[in-house]
N, C-alpha and C positions, 0 to 999 in steps of 0.2 A: 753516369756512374751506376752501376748497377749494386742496387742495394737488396743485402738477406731480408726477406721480409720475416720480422716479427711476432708476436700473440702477446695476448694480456686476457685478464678475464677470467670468465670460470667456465663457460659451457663444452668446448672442448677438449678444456683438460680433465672437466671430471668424465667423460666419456674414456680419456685414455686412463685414468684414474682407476678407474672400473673394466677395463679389459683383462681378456682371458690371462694376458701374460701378465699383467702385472697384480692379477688375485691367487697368480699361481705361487709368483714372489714374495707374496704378502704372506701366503701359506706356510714357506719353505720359513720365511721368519717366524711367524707367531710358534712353529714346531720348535723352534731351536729356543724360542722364549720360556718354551713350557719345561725342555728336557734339560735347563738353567734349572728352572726355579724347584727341577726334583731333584737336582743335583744334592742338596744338603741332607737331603733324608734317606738316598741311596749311602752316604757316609756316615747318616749315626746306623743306620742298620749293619752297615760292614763292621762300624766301632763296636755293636752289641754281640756279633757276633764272635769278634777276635777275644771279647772281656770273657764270654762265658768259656771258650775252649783255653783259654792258658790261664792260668792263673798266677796271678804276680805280686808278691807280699807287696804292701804299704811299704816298707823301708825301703825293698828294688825301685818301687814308683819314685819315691824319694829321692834315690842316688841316681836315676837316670833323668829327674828333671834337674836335678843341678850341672850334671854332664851336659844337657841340653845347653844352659845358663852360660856355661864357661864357654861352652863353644862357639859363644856371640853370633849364631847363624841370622840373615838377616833375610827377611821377608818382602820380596819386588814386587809392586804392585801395577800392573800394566797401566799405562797412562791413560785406557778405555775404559777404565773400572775405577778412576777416581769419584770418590762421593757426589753426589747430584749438586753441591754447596759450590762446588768447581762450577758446574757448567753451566748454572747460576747469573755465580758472577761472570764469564763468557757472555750473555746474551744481557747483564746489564752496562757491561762497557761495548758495547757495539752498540746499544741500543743508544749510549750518553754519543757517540761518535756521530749517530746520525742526530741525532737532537744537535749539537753544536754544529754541525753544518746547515741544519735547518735554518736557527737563528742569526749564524755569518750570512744566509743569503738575504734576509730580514733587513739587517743591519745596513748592507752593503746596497741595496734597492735604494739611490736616488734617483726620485723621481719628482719633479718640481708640481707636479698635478694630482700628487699622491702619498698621505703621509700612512707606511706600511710600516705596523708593530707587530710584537708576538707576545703572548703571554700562555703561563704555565697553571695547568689547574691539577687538584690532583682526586680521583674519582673515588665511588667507594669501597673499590676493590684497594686501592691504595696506591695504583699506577698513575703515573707524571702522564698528562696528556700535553701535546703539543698545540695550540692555536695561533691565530695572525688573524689579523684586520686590516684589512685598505678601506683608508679615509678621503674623500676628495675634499679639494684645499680650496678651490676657489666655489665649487658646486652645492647652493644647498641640498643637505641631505633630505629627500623625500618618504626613503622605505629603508627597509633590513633586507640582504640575505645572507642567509645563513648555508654556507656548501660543503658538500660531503664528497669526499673523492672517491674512484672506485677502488676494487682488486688491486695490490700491489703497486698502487702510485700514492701522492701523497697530494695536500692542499695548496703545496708552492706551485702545482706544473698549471695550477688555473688562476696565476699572476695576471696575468695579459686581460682574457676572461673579468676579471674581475676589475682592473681598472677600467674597463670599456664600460661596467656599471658604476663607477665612479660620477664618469665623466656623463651620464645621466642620473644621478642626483640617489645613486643606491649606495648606502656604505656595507661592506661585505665583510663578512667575520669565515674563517674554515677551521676547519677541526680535522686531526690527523686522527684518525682513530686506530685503538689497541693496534697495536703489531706491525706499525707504521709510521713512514714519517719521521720527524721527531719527539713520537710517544713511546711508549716503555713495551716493553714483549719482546718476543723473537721475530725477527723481521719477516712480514705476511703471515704469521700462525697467529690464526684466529681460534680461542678456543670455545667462545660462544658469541654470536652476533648478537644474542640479547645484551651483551655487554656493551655492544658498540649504540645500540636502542637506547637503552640508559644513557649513558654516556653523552650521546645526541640531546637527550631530553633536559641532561643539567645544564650543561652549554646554553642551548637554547634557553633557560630561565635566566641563566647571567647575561647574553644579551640582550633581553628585553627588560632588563633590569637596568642595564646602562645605556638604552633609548628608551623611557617611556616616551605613550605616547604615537609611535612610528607603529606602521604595518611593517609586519615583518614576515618573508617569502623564505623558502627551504628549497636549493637546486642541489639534485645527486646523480650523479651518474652512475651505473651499472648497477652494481653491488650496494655503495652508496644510496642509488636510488630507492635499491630496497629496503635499505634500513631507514630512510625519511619517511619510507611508504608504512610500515610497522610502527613508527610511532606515531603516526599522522591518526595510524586508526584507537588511539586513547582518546577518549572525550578529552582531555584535560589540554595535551597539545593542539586538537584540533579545534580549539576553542582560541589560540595564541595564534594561529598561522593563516596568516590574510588570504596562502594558496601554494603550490610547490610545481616546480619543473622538473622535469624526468627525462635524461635522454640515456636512452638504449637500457634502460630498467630491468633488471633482474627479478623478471618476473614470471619468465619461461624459461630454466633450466631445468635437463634431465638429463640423467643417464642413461647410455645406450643399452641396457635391457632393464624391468622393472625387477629381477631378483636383487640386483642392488641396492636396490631402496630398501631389504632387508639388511643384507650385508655390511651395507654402508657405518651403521653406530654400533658393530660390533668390531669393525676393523678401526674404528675411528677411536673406539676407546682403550681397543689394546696397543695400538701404534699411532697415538693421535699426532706426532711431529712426523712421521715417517714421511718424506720424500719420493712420491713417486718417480719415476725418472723414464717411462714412458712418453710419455707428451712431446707433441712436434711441434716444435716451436714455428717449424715452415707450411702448415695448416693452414694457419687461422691468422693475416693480415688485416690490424688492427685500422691502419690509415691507408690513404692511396698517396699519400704525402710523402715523400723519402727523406728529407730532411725530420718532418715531426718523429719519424719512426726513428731516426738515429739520436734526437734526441732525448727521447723518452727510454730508449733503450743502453744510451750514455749515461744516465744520470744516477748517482749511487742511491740514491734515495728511491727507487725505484726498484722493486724487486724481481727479480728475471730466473728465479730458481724454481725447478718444480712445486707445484701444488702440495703443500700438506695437507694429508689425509682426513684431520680436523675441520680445516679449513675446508675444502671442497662436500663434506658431510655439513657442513654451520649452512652452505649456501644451498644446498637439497631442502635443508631444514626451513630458511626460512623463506624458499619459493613455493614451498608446497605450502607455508602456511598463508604467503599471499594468495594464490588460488583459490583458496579455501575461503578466503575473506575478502576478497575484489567488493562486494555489493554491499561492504561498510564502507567503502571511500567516500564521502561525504564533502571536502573539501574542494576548493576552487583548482586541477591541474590544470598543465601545458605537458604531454609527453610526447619527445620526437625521436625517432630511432632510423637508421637505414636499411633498407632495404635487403641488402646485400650482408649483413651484419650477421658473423659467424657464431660469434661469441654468445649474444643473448636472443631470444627469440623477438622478431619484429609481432609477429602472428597475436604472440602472448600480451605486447602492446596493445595492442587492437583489441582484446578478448577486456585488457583491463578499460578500457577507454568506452565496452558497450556494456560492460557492466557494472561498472562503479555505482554508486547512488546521488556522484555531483549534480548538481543543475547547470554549474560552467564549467564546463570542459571540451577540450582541444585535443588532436591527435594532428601528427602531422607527418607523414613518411617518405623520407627522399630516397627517390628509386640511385637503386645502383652504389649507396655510399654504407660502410666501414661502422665498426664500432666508435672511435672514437672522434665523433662526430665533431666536436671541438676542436679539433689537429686536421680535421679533412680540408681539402682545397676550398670548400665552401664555407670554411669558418664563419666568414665574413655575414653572409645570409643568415646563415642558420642564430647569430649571437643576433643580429638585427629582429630575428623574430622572436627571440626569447625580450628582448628590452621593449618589443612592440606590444606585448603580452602582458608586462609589469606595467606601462606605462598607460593599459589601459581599464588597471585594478590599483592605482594610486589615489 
């Protein structure tokens, strides 16, 4: 069966993000933004001017606003110009929609090897975050992890993942974070990854609160990765985390010319939800798997719409600040990426891995495989070397 391939991620959409045509669209809007917002003052100048040439007694003003009055005329408001309170509430019932689907598959997960909960926290921004834990039922619990999903997918698609550390003696907590999942926002608009940092870092306090005692490990992928990797470099978390896995790390994205890196937070903050709709989705093939790609790309809880402007500016933002910082990493990693991997940079792996400041660390790179190294045909290895890793820093 020949299957459309796919993308997920960030590295090639914010390349098409930042292309010529779509800075040119971005322009043709911010103009029409501007020649809005002079609209009001082009009409009191027209009103100053009509007031001083006619002059119109008090009483005329009078009798023609009462003529107005009777004549009950009624003012249409275009259904794209309802107040911001509307669209609001829109993204907070889509948001409750995916949250209860999150929690039906929660509920619905029997599994006799496996007892999977979810629970609801709410941050200090004031937004409902989504979490789950998988417990193994006959397996003493040994360690913690704690796992962060990447770009546009959510904590439930690394169910399987996570039992397979059950059933070696790991109990697993995931966090959906901001604009995801069954957590609060607009679905994938990110509008600062320091939020999802935070966020990571409360979570992680209430887990190690409800195991003392246990070593407790952080796995993230992509994006994810990067936001473990930024709070890892806090003295305070790095002092709570026995060690973290990293596969395919967001830790090498750019855009395809450096004037963007200018442009980037000025277009991000005039049209921060904007939609680019450049990006080819037949690019950049995330698995060599066809089944994992139709069900990652089936799943509602998974977000398949272009890149917000916001969002692809959050993740400039915070690769360029891992760069800048690699030679604080201090902590025990494991990071593995493929070779072939469009999305995020393998290279930028490698750069983190010779210059961190760890004493134990690991790099591992399988030639020829995909971004999402979890869904590839080699699942099977690649999980066996992540549990060989924990199993032997327990």
């Amino acid at each position: 069966m020949a299957v459309e391939p796919f993308t997920s991620g960030a590295s090639g959409r914010i390349n098409a993000l930042f292309s010529v045509r779509a800075l040119r669209a971005l322009m043709m809007l911010v103009n029409a933004v501007v020649l809005l917002l002079l609209l009001p003052f082009r009409g009191q100048k027209r009103a100053a001017v009509g007031s001083s040439g006619e002059k119109v007694g008090k009483d005329e003003k009078q009798e023609s606003g009462r003529k107005a009055s009777s004549s009950a005329a009624v003012v249409r408001v275009p259904a794209a110009m309802v107040p911001w309170r509307s669209a609001a509430v829109v993204v907070d019932q889509e948001a409750a929609t995916r949250r209860a689907l999150a929690i039906r598959r929660v509920v619905q997960d029997n599994d006799d090897a496996t007892v999977r909960e979810f629970s609801l926290f709410v941050s200090a921004r004031g937004d409902t975050l989504f979490t789950q834990s998988w417990t193994p039922v006959s397996v003493k619990v040994r360690g913690l992890v704690v796992l962060l999903h990447g770009l546009n997918e959510h904590s439930g698609r690394y169910s399987a993942f996570a039992k397979q550390l059950n059933a070696n003696g790991f109990k697993v907590y995931g966090m959906d974070w901001t604009g995801h999942g069954g957590s609060d926002g607009l679905h994938a608009y990110v509008h600062s990854l320091d939020y999802a940092v935070a966020d990571m870092k409360i979570f992680l306090e209430k887990v190690l609160a409800e195991n003392p005692g246990l070593p407790c490990f952080c796995f993230g992928h992509s994006t994810g990765a990067a936001i473990i990797l930024k709070a890892v470099l806090d003295p305070k978390v790095e002092a709570q985390v026995a060690g973290i896995i990293l596969t395919s790390p967001a830790v090498g994205v750019q855009p395809s010319h450096s004037i963007f890196v200018v442009l980037a937070p000025i277009i991000s903050f005039l049209l921060p939800r904007y939609q680019v709709g450049v990006a080819n989705k037949k690019g950049m093939p995330v698995s060599r798997d066809p089944e994992a790609l139709v069900a990652k790309y089936s799943d509602p809880l998974v977000y398949t719409g272009f890149l917000r402007v916001r969002t692809g500016y959050e993740i400039l933002r915070i690769t360029s600040y891992l760069q800048q910082n690699m030679n604080r990493l201090r902590v025990p990693f494991l990071v593995l990426h493929g070779t072939d991997d469009t999305v995020t940079d393998p290279q930028a792996s490698q750069k983190l891995y010779e210059e961190a400041a760890s004493t134990d660390k690991t790099i591992k790179l399988f030639e020829g495989l995909l971004h999402d190294l979890l869904f590839e045909p080699e699942r099977e290895a690649i999980t066996n070397d992540i549990i060989q890793w924990l199993n032997c820093r327990v």
